[in-house]
mmCIF file of the N, C-alpha and C atoms, coordinates in Angstrom:
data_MODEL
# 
_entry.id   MODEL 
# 
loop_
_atom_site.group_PDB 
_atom_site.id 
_atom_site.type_symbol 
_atom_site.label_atom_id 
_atom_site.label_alt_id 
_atom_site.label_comp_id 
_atom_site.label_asym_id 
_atom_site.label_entity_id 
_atom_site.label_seq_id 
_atom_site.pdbx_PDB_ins_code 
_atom_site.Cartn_x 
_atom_site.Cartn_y 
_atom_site.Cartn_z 
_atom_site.occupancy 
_atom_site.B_iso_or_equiv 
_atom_site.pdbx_formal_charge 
_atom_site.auth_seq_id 
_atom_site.auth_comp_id 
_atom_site.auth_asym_id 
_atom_site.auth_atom_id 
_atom_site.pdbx_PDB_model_num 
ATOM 1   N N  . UNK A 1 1  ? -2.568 15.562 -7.697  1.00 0.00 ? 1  UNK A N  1 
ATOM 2   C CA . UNK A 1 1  ? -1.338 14.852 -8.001  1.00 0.00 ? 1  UNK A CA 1 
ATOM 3   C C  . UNK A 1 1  ? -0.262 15.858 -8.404  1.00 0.00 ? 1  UNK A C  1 
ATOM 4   N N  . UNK A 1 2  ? 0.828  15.492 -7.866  1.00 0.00 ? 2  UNK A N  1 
ATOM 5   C CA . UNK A 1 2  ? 1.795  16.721 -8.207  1.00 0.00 ? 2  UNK A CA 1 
ATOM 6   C C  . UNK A 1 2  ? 2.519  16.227 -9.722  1.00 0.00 ? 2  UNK A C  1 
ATOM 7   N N  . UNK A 1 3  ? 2.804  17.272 -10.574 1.00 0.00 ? 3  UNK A N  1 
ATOM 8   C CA . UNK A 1 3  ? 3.505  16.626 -11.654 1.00 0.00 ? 3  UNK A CA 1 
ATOM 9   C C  . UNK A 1 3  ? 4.799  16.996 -11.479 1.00 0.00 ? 3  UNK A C  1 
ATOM 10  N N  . UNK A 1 4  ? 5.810  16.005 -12.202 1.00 0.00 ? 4  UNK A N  1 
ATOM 11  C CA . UNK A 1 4  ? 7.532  16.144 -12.619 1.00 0.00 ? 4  UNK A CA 1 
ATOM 12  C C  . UNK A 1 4  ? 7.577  17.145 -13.157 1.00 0.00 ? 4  UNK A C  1 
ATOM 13  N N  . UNK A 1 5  ? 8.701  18.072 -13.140 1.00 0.00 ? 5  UNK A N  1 
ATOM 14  C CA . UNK A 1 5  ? 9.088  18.921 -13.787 1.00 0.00 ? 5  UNK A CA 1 
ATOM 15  C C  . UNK A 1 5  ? 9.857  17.649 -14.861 1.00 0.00 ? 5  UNK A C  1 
ATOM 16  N N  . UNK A 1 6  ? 9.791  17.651 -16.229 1.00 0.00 ? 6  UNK A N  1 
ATOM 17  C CA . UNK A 1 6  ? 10.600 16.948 -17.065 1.00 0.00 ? 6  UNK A CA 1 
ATOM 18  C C  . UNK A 1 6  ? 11.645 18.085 -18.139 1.00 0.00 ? 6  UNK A C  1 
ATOM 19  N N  . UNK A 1 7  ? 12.168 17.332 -18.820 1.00 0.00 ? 7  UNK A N  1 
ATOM 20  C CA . UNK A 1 7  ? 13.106 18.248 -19.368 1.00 0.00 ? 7  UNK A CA 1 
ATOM 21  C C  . UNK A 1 7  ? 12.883 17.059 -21.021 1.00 0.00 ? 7  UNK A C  1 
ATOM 22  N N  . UNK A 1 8  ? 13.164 17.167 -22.291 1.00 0.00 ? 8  UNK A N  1 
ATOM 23  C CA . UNK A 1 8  ? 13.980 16.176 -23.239 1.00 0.00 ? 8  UNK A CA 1 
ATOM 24  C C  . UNK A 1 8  ? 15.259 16.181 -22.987 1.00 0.00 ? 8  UNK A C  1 
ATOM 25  N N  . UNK A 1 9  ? 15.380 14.852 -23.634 1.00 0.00 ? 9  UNK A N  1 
ATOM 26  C CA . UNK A 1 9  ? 17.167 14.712 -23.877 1.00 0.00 ? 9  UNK A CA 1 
ATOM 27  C C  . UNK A 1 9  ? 17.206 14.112 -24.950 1.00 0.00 ? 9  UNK A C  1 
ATOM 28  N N  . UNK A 1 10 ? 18.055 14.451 -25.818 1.00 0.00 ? 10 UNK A N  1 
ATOM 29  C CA . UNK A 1 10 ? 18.080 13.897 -26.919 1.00 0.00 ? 10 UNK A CA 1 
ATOM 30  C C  . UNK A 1 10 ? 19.227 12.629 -27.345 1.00 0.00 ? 10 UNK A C  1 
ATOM 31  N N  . UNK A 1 11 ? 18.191 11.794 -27.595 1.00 0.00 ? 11 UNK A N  1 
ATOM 32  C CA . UNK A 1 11 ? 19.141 10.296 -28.500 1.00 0.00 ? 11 UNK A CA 1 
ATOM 33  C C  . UNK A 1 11 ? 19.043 10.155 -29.799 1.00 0.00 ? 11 UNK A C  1 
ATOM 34  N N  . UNK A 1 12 ? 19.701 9.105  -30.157 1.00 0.00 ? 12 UNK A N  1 
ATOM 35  C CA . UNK A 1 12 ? 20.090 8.962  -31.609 1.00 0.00 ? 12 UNK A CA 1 
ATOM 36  C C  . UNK A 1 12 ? 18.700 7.587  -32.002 1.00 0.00 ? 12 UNK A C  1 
ATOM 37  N N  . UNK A 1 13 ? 18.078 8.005  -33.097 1.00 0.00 ? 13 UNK A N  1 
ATOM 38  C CA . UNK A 1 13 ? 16.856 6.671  -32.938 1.00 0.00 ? 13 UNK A CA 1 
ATOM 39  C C  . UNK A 1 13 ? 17.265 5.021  -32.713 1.00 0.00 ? 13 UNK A C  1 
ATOM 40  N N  . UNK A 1 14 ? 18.429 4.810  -33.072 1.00 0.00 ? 14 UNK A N  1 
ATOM 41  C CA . UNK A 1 14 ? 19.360 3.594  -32.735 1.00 0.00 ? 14 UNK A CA 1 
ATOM 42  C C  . UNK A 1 14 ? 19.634 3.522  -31.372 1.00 0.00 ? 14 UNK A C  1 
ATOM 43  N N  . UNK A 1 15 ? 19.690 3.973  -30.516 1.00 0.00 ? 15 UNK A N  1 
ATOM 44  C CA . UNK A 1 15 ? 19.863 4.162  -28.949 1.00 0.00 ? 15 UNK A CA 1 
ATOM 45  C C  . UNK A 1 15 ? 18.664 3.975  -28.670 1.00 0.00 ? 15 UNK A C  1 
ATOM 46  N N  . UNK A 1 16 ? 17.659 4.573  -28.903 1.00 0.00 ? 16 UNK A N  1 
ATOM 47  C CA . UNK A 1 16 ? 15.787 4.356  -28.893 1.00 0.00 ? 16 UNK A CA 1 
ATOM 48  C C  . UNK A 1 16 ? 15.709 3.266  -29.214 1.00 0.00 ? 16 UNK A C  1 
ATOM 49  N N  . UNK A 1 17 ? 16.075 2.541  -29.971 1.00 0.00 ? 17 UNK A N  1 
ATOM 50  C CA . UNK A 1 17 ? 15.248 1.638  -30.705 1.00 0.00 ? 17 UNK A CA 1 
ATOM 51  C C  . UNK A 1 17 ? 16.306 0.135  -29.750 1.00 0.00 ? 17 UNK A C  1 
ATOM 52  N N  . UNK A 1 18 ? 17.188 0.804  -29.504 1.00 0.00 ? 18 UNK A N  1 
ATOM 53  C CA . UNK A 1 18 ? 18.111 -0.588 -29.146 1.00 0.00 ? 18 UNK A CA 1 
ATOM 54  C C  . UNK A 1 18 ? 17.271 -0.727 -27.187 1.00 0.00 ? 18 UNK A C  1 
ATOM 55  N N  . UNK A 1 19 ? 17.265 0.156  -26.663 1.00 0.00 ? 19 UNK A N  1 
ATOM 56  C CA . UNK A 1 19 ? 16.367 0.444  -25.430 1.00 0.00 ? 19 UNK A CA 1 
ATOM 57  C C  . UNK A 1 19 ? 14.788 -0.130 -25.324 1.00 0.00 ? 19 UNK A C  1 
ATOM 58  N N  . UNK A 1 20 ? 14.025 0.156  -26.291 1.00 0.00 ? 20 UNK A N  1 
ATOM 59  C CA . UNK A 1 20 ? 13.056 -0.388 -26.863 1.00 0.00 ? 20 UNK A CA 1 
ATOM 60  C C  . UNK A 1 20 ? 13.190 -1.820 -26.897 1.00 0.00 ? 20 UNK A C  1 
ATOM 61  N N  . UNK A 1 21 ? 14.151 -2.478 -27.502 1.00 0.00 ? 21 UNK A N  1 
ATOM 62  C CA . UNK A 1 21 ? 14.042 -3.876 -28.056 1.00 0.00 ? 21 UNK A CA 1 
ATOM 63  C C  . UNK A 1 21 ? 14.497 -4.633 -26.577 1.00 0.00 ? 21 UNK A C  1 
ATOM 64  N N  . UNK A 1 22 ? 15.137 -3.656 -25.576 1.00 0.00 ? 22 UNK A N  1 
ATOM 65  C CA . UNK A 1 22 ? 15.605 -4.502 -24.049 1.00 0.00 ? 22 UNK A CA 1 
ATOM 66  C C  . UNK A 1 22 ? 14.210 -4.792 -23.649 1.00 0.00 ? 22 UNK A C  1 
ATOM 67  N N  . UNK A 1 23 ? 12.562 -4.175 -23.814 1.00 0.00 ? 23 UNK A N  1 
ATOM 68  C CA . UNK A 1 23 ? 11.513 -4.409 -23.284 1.00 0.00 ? 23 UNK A CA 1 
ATOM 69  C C  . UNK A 1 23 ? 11.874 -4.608 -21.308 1.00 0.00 ? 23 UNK A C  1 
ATOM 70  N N  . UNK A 1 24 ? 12.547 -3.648 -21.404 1.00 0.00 ? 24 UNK A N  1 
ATOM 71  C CA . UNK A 1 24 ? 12.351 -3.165 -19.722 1.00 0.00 ? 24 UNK A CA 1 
ATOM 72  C C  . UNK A 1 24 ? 11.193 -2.304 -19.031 1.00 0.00 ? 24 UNK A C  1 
ATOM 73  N N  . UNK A 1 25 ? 10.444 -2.859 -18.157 1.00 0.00 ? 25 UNK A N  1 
ATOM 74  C CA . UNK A 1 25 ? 9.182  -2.411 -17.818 1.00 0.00 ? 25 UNK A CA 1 
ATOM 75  C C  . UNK A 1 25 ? 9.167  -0.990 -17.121 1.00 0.00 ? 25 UNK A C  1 
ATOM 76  N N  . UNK A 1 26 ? 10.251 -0.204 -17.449 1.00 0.00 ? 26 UNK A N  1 
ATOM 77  C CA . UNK A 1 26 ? 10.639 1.142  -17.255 1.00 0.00 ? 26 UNK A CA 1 
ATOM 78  C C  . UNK A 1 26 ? 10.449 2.329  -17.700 1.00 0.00 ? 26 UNK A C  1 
ATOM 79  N N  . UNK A 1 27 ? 10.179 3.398  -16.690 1.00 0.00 ? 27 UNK A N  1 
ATOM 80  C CA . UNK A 1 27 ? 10.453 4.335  -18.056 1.00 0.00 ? 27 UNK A CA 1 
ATOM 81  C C  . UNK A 1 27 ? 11.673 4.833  -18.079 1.00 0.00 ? 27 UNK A C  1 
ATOM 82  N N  . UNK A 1 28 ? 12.205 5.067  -19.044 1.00 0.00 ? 28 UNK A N  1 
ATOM 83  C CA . UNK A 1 28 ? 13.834 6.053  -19.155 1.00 0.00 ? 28 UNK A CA 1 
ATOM 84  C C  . UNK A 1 28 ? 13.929 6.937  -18.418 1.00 0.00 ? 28 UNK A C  1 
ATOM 85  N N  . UNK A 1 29 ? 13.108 7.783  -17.607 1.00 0.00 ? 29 UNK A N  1 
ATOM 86  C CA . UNK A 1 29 ? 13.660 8.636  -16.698 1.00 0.00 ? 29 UNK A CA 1 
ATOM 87  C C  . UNK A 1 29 ? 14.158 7.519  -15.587 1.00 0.00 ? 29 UNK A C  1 
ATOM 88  N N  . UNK A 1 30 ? 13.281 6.238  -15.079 1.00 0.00 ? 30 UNK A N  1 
ATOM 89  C CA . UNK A 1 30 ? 13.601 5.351  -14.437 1.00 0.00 ? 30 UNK A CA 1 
ATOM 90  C C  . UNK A 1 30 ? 14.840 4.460  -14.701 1.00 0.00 ? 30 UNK A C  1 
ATOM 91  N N  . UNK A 1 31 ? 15.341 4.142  -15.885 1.00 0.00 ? 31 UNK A N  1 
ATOM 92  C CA . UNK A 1 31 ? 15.831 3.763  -16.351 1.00 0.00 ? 31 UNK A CA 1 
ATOM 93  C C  . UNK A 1 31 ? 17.463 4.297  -16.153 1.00 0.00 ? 31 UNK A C  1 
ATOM 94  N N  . UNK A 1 32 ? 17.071 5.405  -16.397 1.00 0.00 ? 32 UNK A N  1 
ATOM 95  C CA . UNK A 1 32 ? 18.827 6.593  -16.533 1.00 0.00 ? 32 UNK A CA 1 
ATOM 96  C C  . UNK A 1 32 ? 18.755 6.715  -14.770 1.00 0.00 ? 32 UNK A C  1 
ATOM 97  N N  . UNK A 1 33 ? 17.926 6.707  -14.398 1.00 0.00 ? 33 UNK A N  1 
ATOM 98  C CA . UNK A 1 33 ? 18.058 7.114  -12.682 1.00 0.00 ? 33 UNK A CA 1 
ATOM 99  C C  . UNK A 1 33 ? 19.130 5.820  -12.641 1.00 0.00 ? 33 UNK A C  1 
ATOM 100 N N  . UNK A 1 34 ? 18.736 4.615  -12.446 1.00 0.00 ? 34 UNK A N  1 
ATOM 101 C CA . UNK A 1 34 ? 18.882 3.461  -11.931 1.00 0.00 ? 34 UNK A CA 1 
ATOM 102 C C  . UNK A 1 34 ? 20.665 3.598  -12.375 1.00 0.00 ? 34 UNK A C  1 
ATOM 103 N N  . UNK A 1 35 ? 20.835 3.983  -13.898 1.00 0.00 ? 35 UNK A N  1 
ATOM 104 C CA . UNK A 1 35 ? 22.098 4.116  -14.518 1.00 0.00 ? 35 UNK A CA 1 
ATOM 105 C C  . UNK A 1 35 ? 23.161 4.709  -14.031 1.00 0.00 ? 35 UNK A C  1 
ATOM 106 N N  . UNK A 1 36 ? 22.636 5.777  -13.104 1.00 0.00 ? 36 UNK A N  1 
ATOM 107 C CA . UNK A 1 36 ? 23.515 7.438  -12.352 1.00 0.00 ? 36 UNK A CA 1 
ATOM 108 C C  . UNK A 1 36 ? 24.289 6.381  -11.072 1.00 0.00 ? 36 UNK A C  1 
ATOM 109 N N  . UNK A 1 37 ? 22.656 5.633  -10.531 1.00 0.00 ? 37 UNK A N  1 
ATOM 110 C CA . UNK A 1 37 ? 23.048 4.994  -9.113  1.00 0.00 ? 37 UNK A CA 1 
ATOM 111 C C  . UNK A 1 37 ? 23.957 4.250  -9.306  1.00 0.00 ? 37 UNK A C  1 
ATOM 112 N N  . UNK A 1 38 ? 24.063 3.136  -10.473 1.00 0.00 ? 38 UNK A N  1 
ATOM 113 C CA . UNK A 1 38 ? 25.151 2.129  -10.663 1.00 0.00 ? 38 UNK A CA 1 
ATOM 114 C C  . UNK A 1 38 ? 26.590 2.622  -10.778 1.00 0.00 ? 38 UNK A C  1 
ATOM 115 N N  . UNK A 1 39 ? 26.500 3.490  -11.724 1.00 0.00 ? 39 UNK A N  1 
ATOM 116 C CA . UNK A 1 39 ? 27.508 4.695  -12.009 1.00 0.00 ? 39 UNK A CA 1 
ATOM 117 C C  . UNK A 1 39 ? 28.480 4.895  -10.929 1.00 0.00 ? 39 UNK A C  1 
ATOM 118 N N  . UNK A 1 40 ? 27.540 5.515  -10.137 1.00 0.00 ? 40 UNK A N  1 
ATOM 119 C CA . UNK A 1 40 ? 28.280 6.149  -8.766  1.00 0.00 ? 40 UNK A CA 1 
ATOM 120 C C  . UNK A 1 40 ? 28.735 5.156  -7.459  1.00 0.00 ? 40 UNK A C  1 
ATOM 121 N N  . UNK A 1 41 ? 28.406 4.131  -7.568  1.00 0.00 ? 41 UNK A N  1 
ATOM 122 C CA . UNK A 1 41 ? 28.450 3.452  -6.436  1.00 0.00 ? 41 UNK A CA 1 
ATOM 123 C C  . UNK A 1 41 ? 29.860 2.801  -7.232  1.00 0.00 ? 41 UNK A C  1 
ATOM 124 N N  . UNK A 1 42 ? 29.994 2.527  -8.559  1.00 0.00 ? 42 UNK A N  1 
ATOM 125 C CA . UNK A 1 42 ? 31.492 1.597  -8.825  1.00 0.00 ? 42 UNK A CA 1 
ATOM 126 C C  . UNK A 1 42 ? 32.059 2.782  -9.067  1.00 0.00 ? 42 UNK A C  1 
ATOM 127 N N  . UNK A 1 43 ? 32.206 3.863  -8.551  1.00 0.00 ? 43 UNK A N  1 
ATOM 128 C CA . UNK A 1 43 ? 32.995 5.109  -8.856  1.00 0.00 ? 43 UNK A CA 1 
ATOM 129 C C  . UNK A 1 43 ? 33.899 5.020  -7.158  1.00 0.00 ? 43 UNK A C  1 
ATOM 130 N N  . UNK A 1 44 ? 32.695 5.036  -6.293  1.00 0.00 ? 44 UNK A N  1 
ATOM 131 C CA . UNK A 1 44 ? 32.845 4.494  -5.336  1.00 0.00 ? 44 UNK A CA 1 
ATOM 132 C C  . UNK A 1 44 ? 33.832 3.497  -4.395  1.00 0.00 ? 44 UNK A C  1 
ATOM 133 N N  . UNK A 1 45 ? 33.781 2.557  -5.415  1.00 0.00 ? 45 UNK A N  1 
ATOM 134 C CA . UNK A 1 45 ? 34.838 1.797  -4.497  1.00 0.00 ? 45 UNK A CA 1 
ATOM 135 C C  . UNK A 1 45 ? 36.428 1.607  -5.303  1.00 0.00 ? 45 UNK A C  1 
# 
């Protein structure tokens, strides 16, 4: 199995904890991906 290169990023535990309480079946690297795509596409038009 190949592994991710990962990196940290650092949040504030209130940003954690408010992410946490959305109970999205994600993980935050999944999560911030999905965020970049939305990002860019209403940058977009």
């Amino acid at each position: 199995m190949r592994k991710k290169k990962l990196t940290s990023i650092q949040v504030s535990t209130e940003t954690r904890d408010r992410l946490y309480r959305l109970k999205f079946r994600k993980t935050y690297d999944e999560f911030l991906w999905e965020l970049c795509e939305l990002f860019e596409r209403s940058q977009e038009e």
